[in-house]
C-alpha positions as a LaTeX table, in Angstrom:
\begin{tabular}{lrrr}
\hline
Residue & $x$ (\AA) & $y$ (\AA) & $z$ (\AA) \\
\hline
Unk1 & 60.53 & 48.93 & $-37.79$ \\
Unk2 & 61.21 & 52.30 & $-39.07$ \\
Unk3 & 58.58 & 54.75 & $-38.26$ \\
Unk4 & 58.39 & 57.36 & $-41.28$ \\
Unk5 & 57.38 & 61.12 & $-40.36$ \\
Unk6 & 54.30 & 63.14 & $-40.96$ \\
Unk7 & 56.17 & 65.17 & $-43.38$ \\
Unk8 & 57.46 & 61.94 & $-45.59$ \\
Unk9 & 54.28 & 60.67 & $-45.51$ \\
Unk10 & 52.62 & 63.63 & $-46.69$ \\
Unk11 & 55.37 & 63.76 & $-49.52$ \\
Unk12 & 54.43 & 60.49 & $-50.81$ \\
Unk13 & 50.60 & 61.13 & $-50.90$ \\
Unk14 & 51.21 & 64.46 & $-52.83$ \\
Unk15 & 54.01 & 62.16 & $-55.24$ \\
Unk16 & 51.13 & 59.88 & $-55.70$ \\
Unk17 & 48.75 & 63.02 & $-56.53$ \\
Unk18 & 51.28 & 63.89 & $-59.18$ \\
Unk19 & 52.12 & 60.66 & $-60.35$ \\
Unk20 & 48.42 & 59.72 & $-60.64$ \\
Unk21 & 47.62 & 62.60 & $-62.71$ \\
Unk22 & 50.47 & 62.25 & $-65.33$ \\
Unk23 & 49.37 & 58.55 & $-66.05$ \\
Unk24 & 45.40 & 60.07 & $-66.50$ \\
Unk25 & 46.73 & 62.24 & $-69.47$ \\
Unk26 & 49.31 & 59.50 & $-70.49$ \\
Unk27 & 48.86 & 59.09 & $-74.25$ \\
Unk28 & 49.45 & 55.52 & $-74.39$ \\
Unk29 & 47.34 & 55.15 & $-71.19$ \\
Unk30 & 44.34 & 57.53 & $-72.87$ \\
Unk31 & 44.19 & 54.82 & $-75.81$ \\
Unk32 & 44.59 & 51.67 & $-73.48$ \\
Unk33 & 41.58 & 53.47 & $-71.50$ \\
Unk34 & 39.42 & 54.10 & $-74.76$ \\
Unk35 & 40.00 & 50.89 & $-76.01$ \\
Unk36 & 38.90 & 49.22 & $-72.90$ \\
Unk37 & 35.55 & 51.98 & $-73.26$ \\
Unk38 & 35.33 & 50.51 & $-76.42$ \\
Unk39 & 35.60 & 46.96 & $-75.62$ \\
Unk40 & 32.89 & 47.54 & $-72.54$ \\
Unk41 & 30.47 & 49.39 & $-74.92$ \\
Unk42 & 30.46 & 46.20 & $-77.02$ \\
Unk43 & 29.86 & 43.79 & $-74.48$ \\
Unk44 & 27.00 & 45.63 & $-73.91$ \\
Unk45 & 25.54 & 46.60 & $-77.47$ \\
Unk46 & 21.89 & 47.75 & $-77.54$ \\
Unk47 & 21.71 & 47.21 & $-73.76$ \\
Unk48 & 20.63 & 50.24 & $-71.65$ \\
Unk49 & 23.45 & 50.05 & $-68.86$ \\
Unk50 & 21.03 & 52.65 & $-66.66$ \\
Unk51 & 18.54 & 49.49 & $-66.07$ \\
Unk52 & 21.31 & 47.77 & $-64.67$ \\
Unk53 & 22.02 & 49.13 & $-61.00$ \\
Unk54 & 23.15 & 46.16 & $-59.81$ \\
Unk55 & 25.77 & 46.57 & $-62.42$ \\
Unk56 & 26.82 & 49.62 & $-62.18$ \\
Unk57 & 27.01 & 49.46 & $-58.34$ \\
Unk58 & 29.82 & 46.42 & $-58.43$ \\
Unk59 & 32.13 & 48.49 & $-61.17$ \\
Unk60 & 31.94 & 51.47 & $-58.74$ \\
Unk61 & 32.84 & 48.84 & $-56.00$ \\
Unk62 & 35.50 & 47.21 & $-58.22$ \\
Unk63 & 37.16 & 49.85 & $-59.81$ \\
Unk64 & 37.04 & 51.86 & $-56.19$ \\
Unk65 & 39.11 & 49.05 & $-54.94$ \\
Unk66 & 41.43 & 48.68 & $-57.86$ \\
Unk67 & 42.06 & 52.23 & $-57.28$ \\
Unk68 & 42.70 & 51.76 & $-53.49$ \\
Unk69 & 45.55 & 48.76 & $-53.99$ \\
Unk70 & 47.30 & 50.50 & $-56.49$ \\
Unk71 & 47.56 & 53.50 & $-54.17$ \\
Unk72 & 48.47 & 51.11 & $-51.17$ \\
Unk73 & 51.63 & 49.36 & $-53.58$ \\
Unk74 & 52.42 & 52.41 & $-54.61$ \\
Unk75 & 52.96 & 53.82 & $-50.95$ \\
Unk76 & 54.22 & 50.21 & $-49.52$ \\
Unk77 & 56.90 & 50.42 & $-52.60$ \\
Unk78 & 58.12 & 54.04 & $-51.55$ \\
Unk79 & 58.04 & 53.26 & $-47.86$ \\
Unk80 & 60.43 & 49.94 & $-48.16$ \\
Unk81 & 62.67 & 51.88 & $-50.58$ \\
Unk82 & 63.37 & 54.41 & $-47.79$ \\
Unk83 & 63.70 & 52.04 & $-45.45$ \\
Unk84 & 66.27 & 50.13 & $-47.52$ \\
Unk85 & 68.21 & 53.33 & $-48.08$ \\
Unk86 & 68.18 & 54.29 & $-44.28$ \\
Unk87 & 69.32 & 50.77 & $-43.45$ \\
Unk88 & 72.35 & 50.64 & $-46.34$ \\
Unk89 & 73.34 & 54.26 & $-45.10$ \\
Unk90 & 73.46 & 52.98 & $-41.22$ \\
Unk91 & 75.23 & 49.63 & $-42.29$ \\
Unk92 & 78.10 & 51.70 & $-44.62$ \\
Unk93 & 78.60 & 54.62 & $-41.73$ \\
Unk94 & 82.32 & 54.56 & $-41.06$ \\
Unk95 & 81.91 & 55.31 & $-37.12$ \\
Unk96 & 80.46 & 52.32 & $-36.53$ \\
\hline
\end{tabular}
């Protein structure tokens, strides 16, 4: 296996910093986001969310580790497309 640098690495985390905060003021993404607000709000009509810790607590959880596997894929995807490239560049080098 491949081992990708320090400096690649850091690339990718700072592509995922930029790509993460075009997608948060992504029109379409705004209105999927406020419909879902919507949608939640509903579910719980005339209930007061704040008397529901227990609640609250698991969509911290949840959405924390939504969050955490998108950001994983997102990195895993980057790293095998390098590695692909590398290895198509090493097969197709004429001294070989």
């Amino acid at each position: 296996m491949i081992q990708i640098p320090a400096w690649f690495q850091s690339a990718i985390q700072q592509r995922l910093d930029h790509v993460s905060a075009r997608i948060e003021s992504h029109p379409e993404f705004r209105k999927l986001r406020a419909e879902e607000h919507e949608a939640f709000d509903a579910l719980f009509l005339g209930v007061d969310k704040s008397n529901m810790p227990g609640y609250m607590e698991w969509e911290d959880k949840h959405l924390l580790r939504r969050a955490s596997e998108n950001e994983r894929l997102y990195k895993q995807g980057l790293r095998d497309g390098v590695q692909l490239m590398i290895t198509l560049l090493n097969d197709s080098d004429p001294g070989k």
